[in-house]
N, C-alpha and C positions, 0 to 999 in steps of 0.2 A: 652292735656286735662286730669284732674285726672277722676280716672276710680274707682268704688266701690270698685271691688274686683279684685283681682290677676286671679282666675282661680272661674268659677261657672260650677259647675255640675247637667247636666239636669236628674234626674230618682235616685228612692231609692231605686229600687230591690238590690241584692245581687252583681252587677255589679256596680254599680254608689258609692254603699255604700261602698267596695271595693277601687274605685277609689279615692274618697274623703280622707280615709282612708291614702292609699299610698300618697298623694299630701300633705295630715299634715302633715309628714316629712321634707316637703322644709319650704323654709320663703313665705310666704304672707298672705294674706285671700282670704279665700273658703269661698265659700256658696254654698250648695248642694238645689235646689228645686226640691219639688216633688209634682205632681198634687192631689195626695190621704194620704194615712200612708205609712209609711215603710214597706215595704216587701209585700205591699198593694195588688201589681198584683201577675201578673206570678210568682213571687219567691215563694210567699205563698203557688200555688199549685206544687211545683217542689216535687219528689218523692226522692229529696237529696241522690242517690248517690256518695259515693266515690269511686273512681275505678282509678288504671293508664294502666290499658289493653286497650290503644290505638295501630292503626296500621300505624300511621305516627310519626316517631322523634322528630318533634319539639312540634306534643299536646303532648306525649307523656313525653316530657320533663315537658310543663308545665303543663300536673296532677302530674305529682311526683309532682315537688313547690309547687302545690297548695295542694296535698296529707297533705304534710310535714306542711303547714302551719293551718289548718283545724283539723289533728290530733292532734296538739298541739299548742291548741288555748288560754292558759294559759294568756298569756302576751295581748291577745288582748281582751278575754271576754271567753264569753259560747257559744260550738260549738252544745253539746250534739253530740258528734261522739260515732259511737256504733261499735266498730270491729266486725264483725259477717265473714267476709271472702265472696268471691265471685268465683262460680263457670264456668269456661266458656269452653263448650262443644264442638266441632267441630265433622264434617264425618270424614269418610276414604276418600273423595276426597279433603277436606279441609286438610287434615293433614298435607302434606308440608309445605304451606302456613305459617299454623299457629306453625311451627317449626318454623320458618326461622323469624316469627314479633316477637316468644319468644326470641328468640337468641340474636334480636335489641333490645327488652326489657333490658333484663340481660347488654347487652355492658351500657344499660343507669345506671345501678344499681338495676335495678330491680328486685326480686329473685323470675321470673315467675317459679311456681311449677308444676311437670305435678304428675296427680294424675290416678290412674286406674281405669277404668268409673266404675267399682264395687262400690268402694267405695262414689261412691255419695249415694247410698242404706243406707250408716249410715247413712244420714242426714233425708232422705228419703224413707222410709220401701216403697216397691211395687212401685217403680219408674220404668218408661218405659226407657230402654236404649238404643233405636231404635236410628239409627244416630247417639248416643253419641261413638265413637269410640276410640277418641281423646282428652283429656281432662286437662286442665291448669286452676290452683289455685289463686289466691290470698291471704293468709289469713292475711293480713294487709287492707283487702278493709271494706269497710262496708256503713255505711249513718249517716249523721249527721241532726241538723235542720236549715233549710235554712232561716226562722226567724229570730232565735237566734243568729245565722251567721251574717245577716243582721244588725241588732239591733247591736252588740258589735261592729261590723266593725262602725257604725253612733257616737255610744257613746265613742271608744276612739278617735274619728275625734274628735269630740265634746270635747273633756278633751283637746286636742291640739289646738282649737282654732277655729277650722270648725262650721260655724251659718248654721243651719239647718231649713229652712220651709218650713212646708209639707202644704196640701191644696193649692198650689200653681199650675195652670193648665198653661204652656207656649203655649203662642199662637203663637209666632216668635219669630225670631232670625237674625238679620242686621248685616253685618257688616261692618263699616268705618274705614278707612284708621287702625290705631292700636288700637281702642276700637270696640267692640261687644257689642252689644245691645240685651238684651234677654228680650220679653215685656212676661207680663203675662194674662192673662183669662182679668182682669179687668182693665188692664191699666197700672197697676205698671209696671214700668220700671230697670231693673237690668244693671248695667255696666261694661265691664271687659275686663282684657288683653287677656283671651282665654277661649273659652266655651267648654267644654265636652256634647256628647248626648250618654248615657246612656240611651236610650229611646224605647228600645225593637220593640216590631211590630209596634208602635206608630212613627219611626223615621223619614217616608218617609211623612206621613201626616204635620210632621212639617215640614220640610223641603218644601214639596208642600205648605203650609200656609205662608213659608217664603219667597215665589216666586222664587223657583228652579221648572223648568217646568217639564211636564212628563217625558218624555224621558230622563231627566238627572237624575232621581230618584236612590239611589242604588239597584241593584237587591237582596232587601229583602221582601220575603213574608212571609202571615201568615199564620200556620197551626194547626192545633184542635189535639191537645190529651189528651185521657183521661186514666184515673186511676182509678182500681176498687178496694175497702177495701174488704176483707174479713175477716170473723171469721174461724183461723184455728178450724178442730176438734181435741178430745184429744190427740189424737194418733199421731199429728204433734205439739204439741207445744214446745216449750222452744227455744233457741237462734239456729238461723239453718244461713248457707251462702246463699246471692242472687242466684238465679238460672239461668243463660242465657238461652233460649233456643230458639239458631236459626233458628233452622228446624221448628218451630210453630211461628216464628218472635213475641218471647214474653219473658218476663222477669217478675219472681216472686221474690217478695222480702221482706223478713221473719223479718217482723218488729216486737219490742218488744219480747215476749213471745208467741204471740197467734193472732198475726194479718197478712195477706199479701195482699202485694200491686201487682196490675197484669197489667203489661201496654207494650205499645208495640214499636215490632222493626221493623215495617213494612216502605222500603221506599217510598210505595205508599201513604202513610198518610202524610210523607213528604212534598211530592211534590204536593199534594191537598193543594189550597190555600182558604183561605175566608176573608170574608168580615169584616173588623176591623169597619167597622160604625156600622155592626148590633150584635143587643145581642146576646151573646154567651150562651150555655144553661150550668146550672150549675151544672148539671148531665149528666155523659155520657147513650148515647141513647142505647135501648132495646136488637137489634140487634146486636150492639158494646160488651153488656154486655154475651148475648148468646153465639156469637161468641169466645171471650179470654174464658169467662169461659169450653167453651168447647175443646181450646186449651190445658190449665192448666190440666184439668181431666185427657186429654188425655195424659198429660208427669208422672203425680200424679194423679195417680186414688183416691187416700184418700182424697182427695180434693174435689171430689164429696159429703163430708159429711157437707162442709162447708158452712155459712151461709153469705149472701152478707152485708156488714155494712154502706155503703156509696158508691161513687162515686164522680168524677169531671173530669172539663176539664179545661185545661190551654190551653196556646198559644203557640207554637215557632216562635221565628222569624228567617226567614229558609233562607241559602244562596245556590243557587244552587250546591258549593260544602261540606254545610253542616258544614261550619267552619265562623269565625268571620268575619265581614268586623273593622279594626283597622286602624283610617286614619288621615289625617290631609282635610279638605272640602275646601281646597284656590282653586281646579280646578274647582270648582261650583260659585267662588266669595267670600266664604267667608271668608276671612282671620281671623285667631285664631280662629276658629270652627273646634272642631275634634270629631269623634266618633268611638264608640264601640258599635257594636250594630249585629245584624245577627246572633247571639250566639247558634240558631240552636239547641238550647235544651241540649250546656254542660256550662250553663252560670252559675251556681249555681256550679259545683263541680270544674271547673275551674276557679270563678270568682277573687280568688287569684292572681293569674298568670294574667286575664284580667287588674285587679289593676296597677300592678307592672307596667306591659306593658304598658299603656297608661300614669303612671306617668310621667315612663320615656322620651316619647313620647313626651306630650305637655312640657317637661322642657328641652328638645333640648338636650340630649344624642347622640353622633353618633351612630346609628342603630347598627354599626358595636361593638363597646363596649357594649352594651346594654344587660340586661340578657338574652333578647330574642327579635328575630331581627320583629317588626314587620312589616318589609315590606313585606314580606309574605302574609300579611291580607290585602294588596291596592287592594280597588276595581275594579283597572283595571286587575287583574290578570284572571277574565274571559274572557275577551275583548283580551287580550295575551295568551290566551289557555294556562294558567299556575295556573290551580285551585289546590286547596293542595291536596293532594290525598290521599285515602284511601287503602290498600291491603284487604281493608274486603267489596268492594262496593257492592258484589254478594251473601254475608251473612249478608243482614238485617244492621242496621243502629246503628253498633258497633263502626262503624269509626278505 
């Protein structure tokens, strides 16, 4: 039977837009739907980090790609990446550790810098250096906007041939013998040789809507974090490095000239799940705000002078080891449905590498030739006690 499209892609965040992206490379037709706008959800409120101070090899490999393709984003659109350099602090009982993940760094090409915890004081007048004992640079890191990321990646899909419609809510997804069926909110009906779910904490509801029972659900949940604006005082403005800081599981991050973003690295935040039917509030709460702010003071006392501008919360959608589920969905029944999705909150700085990966994926690569092998990211590798692992699991949610 002829089938609409080649490949259609469910979700417009920074991951699906990304995937579509890499798929207009091959020959057929794409169609990308998306339930809202572009960059609508989660991606909107991501805090865009760039960073490749991972402490597994293989993310490790793929933030460099994704580094490399983000900072020089020329040929594909507008990234707005801003090199500002990133700061990442460890103890005296961390410090092996994090000798021996720079060391794996550098073998990748990485040219992890160690800096002397003094000198964070020039970015920093009157910074606490309590815990900082230990200390490794980036100054190729920085943040870009995950928007405008988003958008470029849509629009040279778009100049290659990719049909894009948003306001588009998937209610399921069938699949018969070698065509998929992906029905929408109101009826329409889409047809295709292979589907993609790019569909963030949303993934499991459709799938539950497409009659995959509980219990065969992927283990992805959803988690609340939020992000606090501030207005730096005089005394801190101008272009300064993100600041890690472990020991208060927080991270400030010295946007523009005169702003910082303050959000955190706590795994207990993680692993708290919520309810994706109910509204999410679009401010983080009271408490939340008391709390980091009085983290931040206490690593940057001058920070005390500063004034609150905003707030939010976004979503992750969290795998219990905090890394991707990248799969092909035929052990649930559906043949040619695959997804990327669990992205665990590095779906945005990584979402490059997510692209690539999944291109080559539903276009039948051997795993083994493949830039990057993802069977790594099969859902059953919790079920096989073989989660991807971390060397930083006991230092906050650095990965």
């Amino acid at each position: 039977m002829a089938v609409d499209f080649d490949f259609i892609v469910i979700g417009g965040g920074s991951t699906g837009a990304s995937i579509s992206y890499y798929l207009s490379g091959l020959k057929g037709k794409i169609l990308l739907l998306e339930k809202g706008g572009i960059a609508g959800g989660n991606t909107g409120k991501s805090s865009a980090l760039i960073r490749t101070h991972y402490s597994n090899d293989l993310i490790a490999s793929m933030a460099k790609y994704s580094y490399g393709v983000i900072s020089n984003f020329d040929s594909v659109g507008f990234s707005g990446f801003h090199k500002t350099g990133m700061i990442f602090p460890f103890s005296r009982s961390e410090e092996e550790l994090a000798r021996k993940n720079a060391a794996m760094l550098r073998d990748l090409g990485l040219e992890e810098e160690e800096m002397p915890p003094k000198e964070i004081e020039k970015y920093f007048p009157g910074v606490s250096l309590n815990d900082f004992d230990y200390v490794l640079s980036e100054p190729w890191s920085g943040y870009a906007d995950p928007v405008a990321v988003t958008n470029s990646f849509i629009q040279s899909a778009q100049s290659r041939g990719v049909s894009v419609k948003t306001g588009t809510n998937v209610s399921s997804v069938e699949s018969n013998s070698d065509i998929v069926t992906v029905t929408s909110g109101n009826g329409n009906k889409f047809t295709a040789k292979k589907v993609i779910l790019a569909t963030n904490v949303w993934t499991n509801k459709l799938l539950s809507d497409s009659g995959i029972p509980g219990e065969r659900l992927l283990p992805i949940g959803a988690s609340l974090h939020s992000v606090i604006y501030l207005k730096r005082p005089t005394s801190l403005k101008g272009v300064k490095p993100v600041l890690w800081d472990p020991p208060n599981l927080a991270y400030y991050k010295m946007e523009g000239d005169s702003l910082c973003a303050v959000g955190s690295l706590d795994p207990a935040i993680d692993k708290k799940m919520v309810d994706i039917d109910k509204p999410v509030p679009e401010e983080a709460g009271y408490d939340y705000i008391e709390d980091y702010m009085s983290r931040l003071v206490s690593r940057i006392p001058k920070m005390g002078e500063s004034t609150i501008v905003s707030s939010l919360n976004g979503l992750y959608d969290m795998t219990p080891d905090g890394q991707a589920i990248i799969s092909p969905l035929d052990y649930l029944g559906l043949e040619g449905v695959y997804v990327c999705a669990g992205l665990s909150g590095h779906g945005f700085k990584l979402s490059p590498a997510y692209g690539l990966i999944t291109s080559e994926m539903v276009s039948g690569i051997n795993p083994d030739k493949a830039s990057f092998d993802w069977r790594a990211f099969r859902p059953h590798r919790f079920a096989e006690g073989k989660p991807i692992r971390s060397k930083f699991e006991e230092i906050g949610t650095m990965y």
